[in-house]
C-alpha positions as CSV (number, residue, x, y, z in Angstrom):
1,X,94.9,96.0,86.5
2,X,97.7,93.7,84.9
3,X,95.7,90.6,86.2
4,X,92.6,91.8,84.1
5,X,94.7,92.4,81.1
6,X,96.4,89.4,81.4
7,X,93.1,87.7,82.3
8,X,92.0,89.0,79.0
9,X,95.0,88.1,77.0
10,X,94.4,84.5,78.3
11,X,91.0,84.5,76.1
12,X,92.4,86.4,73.2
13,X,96.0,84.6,73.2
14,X,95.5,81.1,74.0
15,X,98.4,80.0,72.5
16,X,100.6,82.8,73.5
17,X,99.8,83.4,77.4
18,X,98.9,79.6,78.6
19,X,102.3,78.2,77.3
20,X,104.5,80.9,78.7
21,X,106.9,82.4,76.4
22,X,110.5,82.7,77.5
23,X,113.1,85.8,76.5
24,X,115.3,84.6,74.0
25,X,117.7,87.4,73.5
26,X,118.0,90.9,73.1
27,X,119.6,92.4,69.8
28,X,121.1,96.4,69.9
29,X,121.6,97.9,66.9
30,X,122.2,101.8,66.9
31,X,118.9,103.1,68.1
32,X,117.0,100.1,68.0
33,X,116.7,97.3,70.5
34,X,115.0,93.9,69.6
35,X,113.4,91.4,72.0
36,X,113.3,87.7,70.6
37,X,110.7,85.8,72.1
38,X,110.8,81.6,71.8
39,X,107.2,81.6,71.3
40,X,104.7,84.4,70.3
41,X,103.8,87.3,72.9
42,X,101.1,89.3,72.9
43,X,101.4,92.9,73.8
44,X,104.1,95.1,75.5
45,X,104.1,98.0,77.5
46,X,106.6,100.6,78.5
47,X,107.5,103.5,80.5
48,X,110.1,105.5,81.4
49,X,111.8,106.7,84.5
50,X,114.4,109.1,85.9
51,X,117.0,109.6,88.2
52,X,119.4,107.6,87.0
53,X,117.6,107.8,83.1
54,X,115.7,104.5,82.4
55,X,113.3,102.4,79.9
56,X,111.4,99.3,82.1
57,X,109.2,97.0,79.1
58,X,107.0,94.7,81.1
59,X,106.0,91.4,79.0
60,X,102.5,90.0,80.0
61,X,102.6,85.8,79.6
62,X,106.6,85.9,79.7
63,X,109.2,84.5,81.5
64,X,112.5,85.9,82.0
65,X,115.5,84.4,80.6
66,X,119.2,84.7,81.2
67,X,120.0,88.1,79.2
68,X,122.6,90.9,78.6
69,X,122.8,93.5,76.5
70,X,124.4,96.6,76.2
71,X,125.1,99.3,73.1
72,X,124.2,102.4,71.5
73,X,122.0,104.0,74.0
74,X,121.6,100.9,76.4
75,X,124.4,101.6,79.0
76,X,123.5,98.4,80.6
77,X,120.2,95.6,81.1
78,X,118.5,94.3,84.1
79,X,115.7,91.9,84.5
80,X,112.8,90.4,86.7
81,X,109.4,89.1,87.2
82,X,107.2,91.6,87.7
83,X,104.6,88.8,88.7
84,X,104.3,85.3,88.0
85,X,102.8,86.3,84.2
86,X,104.8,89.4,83.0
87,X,108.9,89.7,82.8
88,X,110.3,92.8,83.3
89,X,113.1,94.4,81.4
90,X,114.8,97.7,82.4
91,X,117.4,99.5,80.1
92,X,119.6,102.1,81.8
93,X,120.2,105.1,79.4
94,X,123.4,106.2,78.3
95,X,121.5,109.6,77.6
96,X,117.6,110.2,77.9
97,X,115.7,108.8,75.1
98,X,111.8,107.7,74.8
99,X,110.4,104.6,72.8
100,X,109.7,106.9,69.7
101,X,108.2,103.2,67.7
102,X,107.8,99.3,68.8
103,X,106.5,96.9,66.7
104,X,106.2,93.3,67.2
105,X,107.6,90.6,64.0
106,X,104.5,89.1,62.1
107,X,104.7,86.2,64.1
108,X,104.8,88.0,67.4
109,X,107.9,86.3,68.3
110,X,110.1,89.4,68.1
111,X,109.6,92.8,69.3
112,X,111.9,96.0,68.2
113,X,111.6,99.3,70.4
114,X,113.0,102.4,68.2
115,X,114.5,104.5,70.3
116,X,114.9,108.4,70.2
117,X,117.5,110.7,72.1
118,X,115.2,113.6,73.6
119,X,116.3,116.2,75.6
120,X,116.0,116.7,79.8
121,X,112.7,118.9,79.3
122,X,111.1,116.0,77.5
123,X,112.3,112.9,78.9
124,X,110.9,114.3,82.1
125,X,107.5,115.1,80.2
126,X,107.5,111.5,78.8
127,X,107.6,110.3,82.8
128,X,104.9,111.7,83.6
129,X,103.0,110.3,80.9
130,X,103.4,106.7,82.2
131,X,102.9,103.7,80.3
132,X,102.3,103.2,76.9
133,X,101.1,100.1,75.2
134,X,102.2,98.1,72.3
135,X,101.2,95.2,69.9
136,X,97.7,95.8,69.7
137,X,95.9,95.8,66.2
138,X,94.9,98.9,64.4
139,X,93.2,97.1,61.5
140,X,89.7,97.5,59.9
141,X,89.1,94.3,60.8
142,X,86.9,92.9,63.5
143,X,89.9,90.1,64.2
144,X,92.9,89.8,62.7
145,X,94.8,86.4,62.6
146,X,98.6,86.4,63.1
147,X,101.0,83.4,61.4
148,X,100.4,80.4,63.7
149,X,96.7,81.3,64.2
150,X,96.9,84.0,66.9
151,X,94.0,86.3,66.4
152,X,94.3,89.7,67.8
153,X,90.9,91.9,68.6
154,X,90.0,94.7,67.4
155,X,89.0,96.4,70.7
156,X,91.7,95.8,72.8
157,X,92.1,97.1,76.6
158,X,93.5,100.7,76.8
159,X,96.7,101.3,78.7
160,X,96.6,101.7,82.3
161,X,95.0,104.2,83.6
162,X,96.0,106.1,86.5
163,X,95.0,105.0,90.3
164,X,91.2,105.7,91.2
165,X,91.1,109.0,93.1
166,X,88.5,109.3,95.7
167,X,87.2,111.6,98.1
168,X,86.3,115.1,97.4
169,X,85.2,116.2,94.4
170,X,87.0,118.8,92.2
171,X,90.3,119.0,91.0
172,X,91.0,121.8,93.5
173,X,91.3,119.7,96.6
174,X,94.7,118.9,98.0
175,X,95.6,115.0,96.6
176,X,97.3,112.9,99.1
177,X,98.9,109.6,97.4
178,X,99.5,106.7,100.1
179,X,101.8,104.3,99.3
180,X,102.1,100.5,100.7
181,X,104.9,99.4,100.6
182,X,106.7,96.0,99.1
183,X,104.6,94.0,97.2
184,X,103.8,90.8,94.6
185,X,107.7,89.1,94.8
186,X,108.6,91.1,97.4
187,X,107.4,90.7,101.0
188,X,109.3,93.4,103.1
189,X,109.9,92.3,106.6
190,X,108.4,89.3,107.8
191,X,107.4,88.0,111.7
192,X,109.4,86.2,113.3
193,X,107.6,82.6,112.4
194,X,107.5,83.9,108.5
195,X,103.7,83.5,108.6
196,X,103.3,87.0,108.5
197,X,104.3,89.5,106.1
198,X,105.0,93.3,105.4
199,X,103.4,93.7,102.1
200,X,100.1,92.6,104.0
201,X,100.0,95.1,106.7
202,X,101.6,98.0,104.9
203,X,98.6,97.5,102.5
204,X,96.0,96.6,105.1
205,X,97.4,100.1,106.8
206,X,97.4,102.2,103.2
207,X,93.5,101.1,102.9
208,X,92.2,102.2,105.9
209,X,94.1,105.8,105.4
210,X,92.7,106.4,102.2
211,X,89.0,105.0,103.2
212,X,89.5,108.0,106.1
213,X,90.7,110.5,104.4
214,X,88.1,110.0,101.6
215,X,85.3,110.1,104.5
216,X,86.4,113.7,105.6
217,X,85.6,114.8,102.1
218,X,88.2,117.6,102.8
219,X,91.2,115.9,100.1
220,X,91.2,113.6,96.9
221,X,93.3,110.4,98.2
222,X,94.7,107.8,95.3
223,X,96.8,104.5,96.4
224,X,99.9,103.0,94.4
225,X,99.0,100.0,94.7
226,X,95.5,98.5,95.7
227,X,96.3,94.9,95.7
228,X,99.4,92.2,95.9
229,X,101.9,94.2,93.3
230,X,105.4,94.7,92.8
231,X,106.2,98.8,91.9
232,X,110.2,99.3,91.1
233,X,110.6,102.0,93.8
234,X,110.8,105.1,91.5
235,X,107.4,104.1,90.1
236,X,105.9,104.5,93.2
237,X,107.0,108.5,93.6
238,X,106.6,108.7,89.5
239,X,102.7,107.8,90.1
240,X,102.2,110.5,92.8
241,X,104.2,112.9,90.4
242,X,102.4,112.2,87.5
243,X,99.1,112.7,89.7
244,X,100.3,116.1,91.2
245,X,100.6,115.1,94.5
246,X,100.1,117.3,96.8
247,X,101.7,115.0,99.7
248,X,102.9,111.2,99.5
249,X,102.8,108.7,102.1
250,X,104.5,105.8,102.1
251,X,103.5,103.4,105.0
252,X,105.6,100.7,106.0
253,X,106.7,98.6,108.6
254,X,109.9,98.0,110.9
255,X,111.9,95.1,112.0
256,X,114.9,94.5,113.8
257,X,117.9,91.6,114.7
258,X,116.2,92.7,119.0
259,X,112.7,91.9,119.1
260,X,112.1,94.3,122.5
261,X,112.6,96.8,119.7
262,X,109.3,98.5,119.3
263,X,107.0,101.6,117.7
264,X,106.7,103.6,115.4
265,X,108.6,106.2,113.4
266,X,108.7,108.4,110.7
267,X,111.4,109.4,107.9
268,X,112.3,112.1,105.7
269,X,114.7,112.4,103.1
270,X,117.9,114.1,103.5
271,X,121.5,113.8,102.2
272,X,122.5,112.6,105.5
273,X,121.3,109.4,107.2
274,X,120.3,110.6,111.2
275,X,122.3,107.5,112.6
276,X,123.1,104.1,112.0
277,X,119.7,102.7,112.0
278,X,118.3,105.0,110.0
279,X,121.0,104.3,107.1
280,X,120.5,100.4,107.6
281,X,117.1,100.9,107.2
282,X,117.9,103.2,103.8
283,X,119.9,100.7,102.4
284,X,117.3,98.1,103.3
285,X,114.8,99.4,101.7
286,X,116.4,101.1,98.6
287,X,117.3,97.1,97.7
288,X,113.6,96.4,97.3
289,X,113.7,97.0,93.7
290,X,116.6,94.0,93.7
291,X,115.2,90.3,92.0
292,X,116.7,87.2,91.5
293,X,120.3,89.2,92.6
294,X,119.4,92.0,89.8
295,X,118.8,95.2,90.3
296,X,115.7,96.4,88.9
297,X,115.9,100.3,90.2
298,X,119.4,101.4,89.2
299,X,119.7,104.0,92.0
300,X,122.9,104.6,94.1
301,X,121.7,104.5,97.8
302,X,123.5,107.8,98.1
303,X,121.1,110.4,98.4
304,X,123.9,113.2,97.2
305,X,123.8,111.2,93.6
306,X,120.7,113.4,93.3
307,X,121.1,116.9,92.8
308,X,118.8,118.5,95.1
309,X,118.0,122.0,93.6
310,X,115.9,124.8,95.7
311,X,112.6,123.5,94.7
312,X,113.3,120.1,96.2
313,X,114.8,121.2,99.3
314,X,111.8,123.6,100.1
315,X,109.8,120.2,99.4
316,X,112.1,118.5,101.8
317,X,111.5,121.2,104.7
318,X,107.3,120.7,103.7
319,X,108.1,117.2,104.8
320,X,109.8,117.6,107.7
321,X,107.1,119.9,108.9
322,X,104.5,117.3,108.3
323,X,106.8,114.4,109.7
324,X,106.6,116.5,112.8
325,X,102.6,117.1,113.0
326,X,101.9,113.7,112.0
327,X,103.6,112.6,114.8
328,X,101.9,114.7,117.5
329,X,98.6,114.1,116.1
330,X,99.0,110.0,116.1
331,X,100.5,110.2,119.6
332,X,97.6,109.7,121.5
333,X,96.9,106.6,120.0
334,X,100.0,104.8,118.3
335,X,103.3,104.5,120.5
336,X,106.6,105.8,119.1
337,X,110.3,105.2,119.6
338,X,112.5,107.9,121.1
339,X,113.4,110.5,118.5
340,X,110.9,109.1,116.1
341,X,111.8,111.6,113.6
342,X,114.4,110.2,111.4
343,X,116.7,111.3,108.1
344,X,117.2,108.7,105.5
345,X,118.6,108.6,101.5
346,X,115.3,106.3,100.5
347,X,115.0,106.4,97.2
348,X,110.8,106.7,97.7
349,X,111.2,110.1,99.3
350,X,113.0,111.4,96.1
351,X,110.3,113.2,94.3
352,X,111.9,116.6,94.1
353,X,108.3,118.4,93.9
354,X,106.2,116.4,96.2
355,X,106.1,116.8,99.9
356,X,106.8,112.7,101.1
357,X,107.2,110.7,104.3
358,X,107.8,107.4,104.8
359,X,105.5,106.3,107.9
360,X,107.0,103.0,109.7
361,X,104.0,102.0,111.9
362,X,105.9,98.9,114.2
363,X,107.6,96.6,114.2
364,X,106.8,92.8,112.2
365,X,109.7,91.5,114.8
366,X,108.1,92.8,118.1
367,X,105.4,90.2,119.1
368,X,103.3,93.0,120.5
369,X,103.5,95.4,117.8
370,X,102.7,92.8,115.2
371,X,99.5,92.1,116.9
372,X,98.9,95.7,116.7
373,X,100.1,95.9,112.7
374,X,97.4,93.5,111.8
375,X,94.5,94.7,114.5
376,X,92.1,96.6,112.8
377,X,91.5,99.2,115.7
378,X,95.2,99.7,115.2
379,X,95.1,100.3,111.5
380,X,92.0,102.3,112.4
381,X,94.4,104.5,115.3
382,X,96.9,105.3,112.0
383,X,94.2,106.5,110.0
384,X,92.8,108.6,111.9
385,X,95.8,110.3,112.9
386,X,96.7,110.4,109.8
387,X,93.7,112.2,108.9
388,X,93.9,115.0,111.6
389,X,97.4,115.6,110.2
390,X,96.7,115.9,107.0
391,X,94.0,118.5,107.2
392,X,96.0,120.5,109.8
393,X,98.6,120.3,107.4
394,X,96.9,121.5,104.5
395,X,94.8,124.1,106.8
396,X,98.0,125.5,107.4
397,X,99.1,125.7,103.8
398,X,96.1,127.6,102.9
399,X,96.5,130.2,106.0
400,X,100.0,130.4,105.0
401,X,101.5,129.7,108.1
């Protein structure tokens, strides 16, 4: 979806998108923050996120520059490409607060967010709202033109809507959300000749469970991410939380220093890592949000930073239950390690309402199992083991067992 808009802004902002801009600076004055721009931008977007508190402004036609800024209700700033066309600023809260206004400077080359200190209840409201968008025109006219000639339409794109949901019909049918993993700067693990990559297979793997799930007709199934993206981690959970998951999958794969190391596993969250591999691969994968040596997710890899209420640790015993059918009903067709069942602090698992498991499927260092990773009988075998756990799972939930 950002490559349409930013396919769109390329028509509408020809001076603004083909000449990327470049950040400035960033100004903090009591509640306000202002991005300075050194050549006009378009549009803005924002959304929020918890766990720790956080504001994340994504910039279509922007590059990043070399920025810092904290004050008032910025505790601190980090910064990325989201892809090659949009930067990605992320404030860290001192307290939660929402973007209450943002307006861009006449010229477009400035844009102040007005912040607002909220409290807990709404913050977590605003979340699941997801992303608003800024810097559009809301004139009578059919086109406006901006100092320096930038003419901004009338009908603009709306902000992004939430992933297509397929498969059955009617709201009442459990939703599963499967997540690929990595993504757009970020490859994951990668073969051991590089020309094969993690981002591919986990979303290769993600397809083919969601095209089998939707054939049984028996759940509504929505994806994270359909193409080559980058999601900061806690987006990923936020998007199956804002959709009312009923279950989240995130599929990944494995690799390891000893490439006899092979098969699949699966991991739950808990405050304890299992054993060592299992917090090397935590710590591993919580650093995904981490560009250009900046931390884009602001989590501590310590699961215990999260307080884990009774709601979220009847979600976490949901997950372990499904962990373990999901493994008996792939079994006959997908190999795993010993004691596939594994305990991990990954941030992706954090949703503290909806049932998650991370679902490594082999391993991009083993030369057999990355044959199998990008086979598509293999992805096939997932899928359909997937599926038979999933409506056992949910078959179960209804009965009550």
């Amino acid at each position: 979806m950002w490559i349409m808009i930013a396919s769109w802004l390329m028509i509408a902002w020809p001076g603004a998108v083909r000449a990327s801009a470049a950040i400035a600076g960033i100004d903090i004055a009591a509640n306000q923050v202002t991005v300075r721009f050194d050549k006009p931008v378009a549009t803005a977007s924002a959304f929020v996120l918890n766990g720790p508190d956080r504001i994340a402004v994504d910039l279509p036609g922007t590059q990043m520059g070399r920025i810092a800024a904290t004050g008032g209700l910025i505790a601190s700033t980090r910064h990325g490409q989201y892809d090659q066309q949009t930067a990605r600023i992320v404030f860290e809260l001192t307290e939660p607060a929402i973007v209450a206004d943002a307006e861009f400077s006449p010229d477009h080359q400035a844009l102040t967010l007005t912040l607002q200190p909220v409290s807990e209840n709404l913050f977590a409201r605003t979340v699941r709202k997801g992303r608003r968008l800024f810097g559009l025109n809301k004139g009578n006219d059919e086109n406006t033109t901006q100092p320096g000639g930038i003419t901004v339409p009338l009908d603009p794109p709306k902000p992004l809507p939430a992933p297509l949901v397929t498969g059955a019909r009617g709201t009442k049918r459990p939703l599963v959300v499967i997540d690929a993993g990595h993504g757009g700067h970020d490859p994951g693990s990668l073969s051991a000749d590089g020309s094969r990559r993690e981002k591919d297979a986990a979303l290769a793997i993600a397809r083919a469970i969601r095209d089998e799930l939707a054939a049984s007709g028996r759940v509504r199934v929505a994806l994270t991410r359909g193409d080559d993206r980058f999601l900061v981690l806690g987006e990923r959970r936020e998007i199956a939380r804002r959709l009312k998951a009923d279950l989240f999958i995130s599929v990944h794969a494995d690799s390891a220093p000893n490439p006899a190391a092979r098969g699949a596993s699966i991991y739950t969250l808990s405050e304890v890592a299992s054993d060592r591999v299992a917090a090397q691969l935590a710590a591993k994968e919580n650093r995904a949000d981490i560009l250009n040596g900046v931390d884009l997710g602001g989590e501590n890899n310590d699961v215990s930073s999260i307080l884990i209420d009774l709601a979220q640790r009847e979600t976490m015993n949901i997950s372990s239950n499904f962990a373990t059918l999901l493994q008996r009903e792939m079994s006959g067709t997908v190999h795993f390690k010993d004691s596939a069942h594994k305990f991990a602090g990954l941030i992706v698992l954090k949703a503290p309402d909806v049932p998650s498991v991370l679902l490594e499927t082999g391993y991009m260092s083993n030369p057999d199992d990355l044959q199998l990773l990008f086979s598509h009988d293999y992805q096939h075998d997932i899928a359909v083991g997937v599926r038979k756990a999933v409506e056992t799972h949910f078959a179960r939930r209804l009965t009550g067992e």
